[in-house]
N, C-alpha and C positions, 0 to 999 in steps of 0.2 A: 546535420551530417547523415549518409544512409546507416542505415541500424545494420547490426552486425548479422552475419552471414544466416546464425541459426534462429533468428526474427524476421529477415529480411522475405517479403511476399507471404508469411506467414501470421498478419496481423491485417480483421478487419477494419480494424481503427486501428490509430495511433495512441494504444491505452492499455494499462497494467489496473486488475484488481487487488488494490496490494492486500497485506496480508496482514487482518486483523485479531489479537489477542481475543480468543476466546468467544471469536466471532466465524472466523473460516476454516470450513472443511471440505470433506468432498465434494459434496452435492453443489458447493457456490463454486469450486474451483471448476467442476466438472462442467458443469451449464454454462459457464463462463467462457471456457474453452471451446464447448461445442459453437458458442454463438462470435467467436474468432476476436475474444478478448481474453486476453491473457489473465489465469486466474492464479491466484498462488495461495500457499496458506502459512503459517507459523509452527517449525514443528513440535512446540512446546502446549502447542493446542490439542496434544495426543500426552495421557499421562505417562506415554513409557516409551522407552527407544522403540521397543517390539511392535509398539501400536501405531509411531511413528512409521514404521515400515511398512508395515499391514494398508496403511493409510493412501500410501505410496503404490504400492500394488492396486489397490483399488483403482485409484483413479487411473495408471496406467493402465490398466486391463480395460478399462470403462471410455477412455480413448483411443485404445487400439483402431486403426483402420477406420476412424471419423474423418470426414472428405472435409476440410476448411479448417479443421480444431486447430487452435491457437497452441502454441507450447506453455507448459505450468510450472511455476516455481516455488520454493520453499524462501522460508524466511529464518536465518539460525542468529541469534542473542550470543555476538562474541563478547564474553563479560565476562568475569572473574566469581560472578557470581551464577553463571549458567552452568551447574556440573557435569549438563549431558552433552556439553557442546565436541568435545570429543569422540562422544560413541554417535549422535545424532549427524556426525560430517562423516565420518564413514559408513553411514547407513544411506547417506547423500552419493558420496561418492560411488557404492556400488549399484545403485538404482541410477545412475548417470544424469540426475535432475538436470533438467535444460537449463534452468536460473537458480541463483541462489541469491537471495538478500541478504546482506547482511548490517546489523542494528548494534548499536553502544561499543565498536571497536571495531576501525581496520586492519584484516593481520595478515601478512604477504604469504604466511602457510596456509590459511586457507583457501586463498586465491591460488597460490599453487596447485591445490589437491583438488579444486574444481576444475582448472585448464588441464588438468595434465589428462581430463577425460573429455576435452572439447565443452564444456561449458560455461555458461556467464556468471560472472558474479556484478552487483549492482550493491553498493552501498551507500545509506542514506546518509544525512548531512543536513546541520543547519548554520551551517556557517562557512564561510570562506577556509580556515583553518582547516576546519575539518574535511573539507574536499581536497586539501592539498594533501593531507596523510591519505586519502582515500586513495589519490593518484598516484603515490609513493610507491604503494600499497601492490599497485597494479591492476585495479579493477578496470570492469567494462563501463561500466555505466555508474555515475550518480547521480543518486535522487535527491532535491532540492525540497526538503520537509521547511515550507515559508509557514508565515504566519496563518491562522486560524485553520491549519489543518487538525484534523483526528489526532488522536492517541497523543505519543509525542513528538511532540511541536516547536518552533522554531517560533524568533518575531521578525524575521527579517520580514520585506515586502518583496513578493513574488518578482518585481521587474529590477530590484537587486541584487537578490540574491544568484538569479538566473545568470544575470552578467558577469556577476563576479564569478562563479564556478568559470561559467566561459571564461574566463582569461587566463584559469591557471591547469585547464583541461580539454582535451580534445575528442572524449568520446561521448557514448551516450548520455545526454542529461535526460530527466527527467521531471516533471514539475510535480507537486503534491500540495496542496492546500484551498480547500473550499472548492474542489471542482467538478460540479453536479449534473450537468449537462453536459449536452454534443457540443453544444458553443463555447464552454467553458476548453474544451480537449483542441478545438478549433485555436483557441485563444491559447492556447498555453505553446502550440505551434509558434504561434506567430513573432510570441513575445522571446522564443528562441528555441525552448524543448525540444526536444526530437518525440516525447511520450509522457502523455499525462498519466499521473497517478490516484485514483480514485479509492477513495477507502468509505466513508460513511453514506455513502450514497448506496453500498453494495450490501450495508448494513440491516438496509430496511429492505430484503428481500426475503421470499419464502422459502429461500435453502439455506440463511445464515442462520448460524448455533445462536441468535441471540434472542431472550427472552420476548416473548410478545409484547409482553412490558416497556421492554426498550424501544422495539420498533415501533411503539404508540408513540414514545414519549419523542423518537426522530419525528413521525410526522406532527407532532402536533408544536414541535419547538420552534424557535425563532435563533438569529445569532448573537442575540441580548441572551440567551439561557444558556451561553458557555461561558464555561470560567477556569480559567489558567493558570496551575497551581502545578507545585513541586513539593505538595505536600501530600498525595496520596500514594506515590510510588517510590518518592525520591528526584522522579525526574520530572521536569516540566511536562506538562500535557495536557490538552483540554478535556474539560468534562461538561456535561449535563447538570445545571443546578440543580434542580428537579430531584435527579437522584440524589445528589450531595446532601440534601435537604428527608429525602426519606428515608436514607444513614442514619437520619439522626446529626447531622451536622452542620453547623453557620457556615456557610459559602463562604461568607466574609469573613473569618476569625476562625478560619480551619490551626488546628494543633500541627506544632511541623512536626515533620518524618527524618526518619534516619537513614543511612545506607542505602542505596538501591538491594533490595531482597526480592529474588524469583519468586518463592515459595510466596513473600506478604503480599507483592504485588498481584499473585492469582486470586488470593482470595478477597483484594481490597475491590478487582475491580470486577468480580460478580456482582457486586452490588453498587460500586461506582460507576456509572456508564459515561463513556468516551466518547466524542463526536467532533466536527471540525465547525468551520464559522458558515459551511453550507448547505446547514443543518435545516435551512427555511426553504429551501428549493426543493425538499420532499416531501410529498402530499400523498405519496401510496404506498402500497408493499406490493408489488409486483413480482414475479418470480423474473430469475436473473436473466432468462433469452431475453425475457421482452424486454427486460430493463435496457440490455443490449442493441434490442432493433430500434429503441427507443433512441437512443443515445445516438448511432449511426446516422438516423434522419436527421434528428439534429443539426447532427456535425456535417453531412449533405447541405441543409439549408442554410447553415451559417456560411457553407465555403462561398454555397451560392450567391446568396445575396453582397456578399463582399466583392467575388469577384465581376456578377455583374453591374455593380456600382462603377467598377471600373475599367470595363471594357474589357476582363480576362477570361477564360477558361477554366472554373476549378477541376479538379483532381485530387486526387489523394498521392 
């Protein structure tokens, strides 16, 4: 379906850098956008509402008047256990964020309190059920977190889970899981998305907050070195064995967890590192334009060679 009004010719791919815990901030939002891919970040990646806001100025000011920049959105934790989700959507609402993500609850007042200032909300999903509260709900767009993506994760398989949003929704989908390349975004097109969603791949760049450490252990991992567990945060999510292991901890025979907790989940996963099943299709640390003009050719030569296999014209 065409993307809505405030995306629509303002995207050089068809791609969101979604927003990763204690991975994205300015610098990958801002590079991101300059290179006409949509960059967002988590506003709980800032320890305070104030810093939240500050954060938000920045990168506005640092976009101002860029000729191609993408639009950037936030990511807010509707959860019971989020306590700033309240002061953090009015610091949303009066900086008028173009997108808003929202993770672990759809709730129709905060989809109100984003519309009522012209903006989108996208919330994520791994499950049919859950896109149908999404659509309830009101949102713009959902995102389809399939199997072996980042953070947390779903199991469905990319080519059903896709379908089934589609039949009980009619706006923006989005695909998320293992998608590392220009051909992967090409492919998630095809298989019905309107916009792929890229998280660990934007990981292992030289503007993400994440430890050098991590971005070693992205490149040098395979999709055998992730493991699926609901025992470091509470919620299902893939992680790095690797790290799991220099925790101090068996991969295999992890201790379960309680509750979903904000506050344990920051500090579990400084040192537990998260990644998707796409984790073997990165071999550099590049800084995030080129990562972008990288991805674009890509996603060029995939449309091409399909289309001239078949006698058509690509385009975007």
């Amino acid at each position: 379906m065409p993307l809505p009004p405030v995306l629509a010719g303002r995207l050089r791919l068809p791609a969101v850098a979604a927003p990763m815990f204690l991975v994205s901030g300015p610098d990958l939002v801002v590079e991101t956008c300059r290179a006409g891919v949509l960059g967002t970040f988590p506003a709980l990646n800032q320890r305070t509402t104030a810093g939240f806001a500050g954060w938000l100025d920045d990168i506005a000011a640092r976009l101002h008047g860029v000729a191609g920049a993408a639009p950037f959105g936030v990511n807010l934790i509707v959860h019971r256990s989020n306590p700033r989700l309240e002061a953090d959507l009015a610091v949303t609402v009066a900086h008028r964020v173009p997108l808003v993500i929202t993770s672990l609850g759809a709730v129709s007042e905060v989809v109100e309190a984003v519309h009522a200032y012209g903006g989108l909300v996208f919330h994520d999903v791994i499950s049919r059920r859950h896109a149908e509260k999404a659509a309830a709900a009101g949102v713009d767009g959902i995102i389809a977190v399939s199997a072996g993506a980042g953070g947390h994760a779903g199991t469905l398989n990319p080519f059903a889970l896709v379908a089934e949003i589609r039949s009980v929704f009619a706006g923006t989908i989005l695909l998320g899981g293992a998608l590392s390349t220009g051909a992967h975004i090409a492919a998630a097109q095809m298989l019905g998305a309107d916009l792929a969603y890229l998280g660990t791949r934007f990981i292992a760049t030289r503007e993400s907050l994440a430890p050098e450490g991590y971005k070693a252990m992205l490149v040098a991992g395979q999709a055998a070195d992730i493991v699926y567990t609901d025992r470091v945060s509470g919620v299902s999510a893939n992680f790095l064995r690797p790290s799991l292991m220099a925790a101090g901890l068996d991969p295999d025979h992890l201790p379960p967890h309680g509750d979903l907790d904000m506050a344990g989940e920051a500090r579990a996963w400084k040192s537990m590192w998260s990644a998707g099943h796409g984790v073997g299709a990165i071999a550099d640390v590049p800084g995030a334009a080129a990562l972008c003009d990288r991805l674009a050719a890509e996603y060029d030569q995939a449309a091409a060679a399909f289309c001239a296999g078949r006698g058509l014209t690509p385009g975007r």
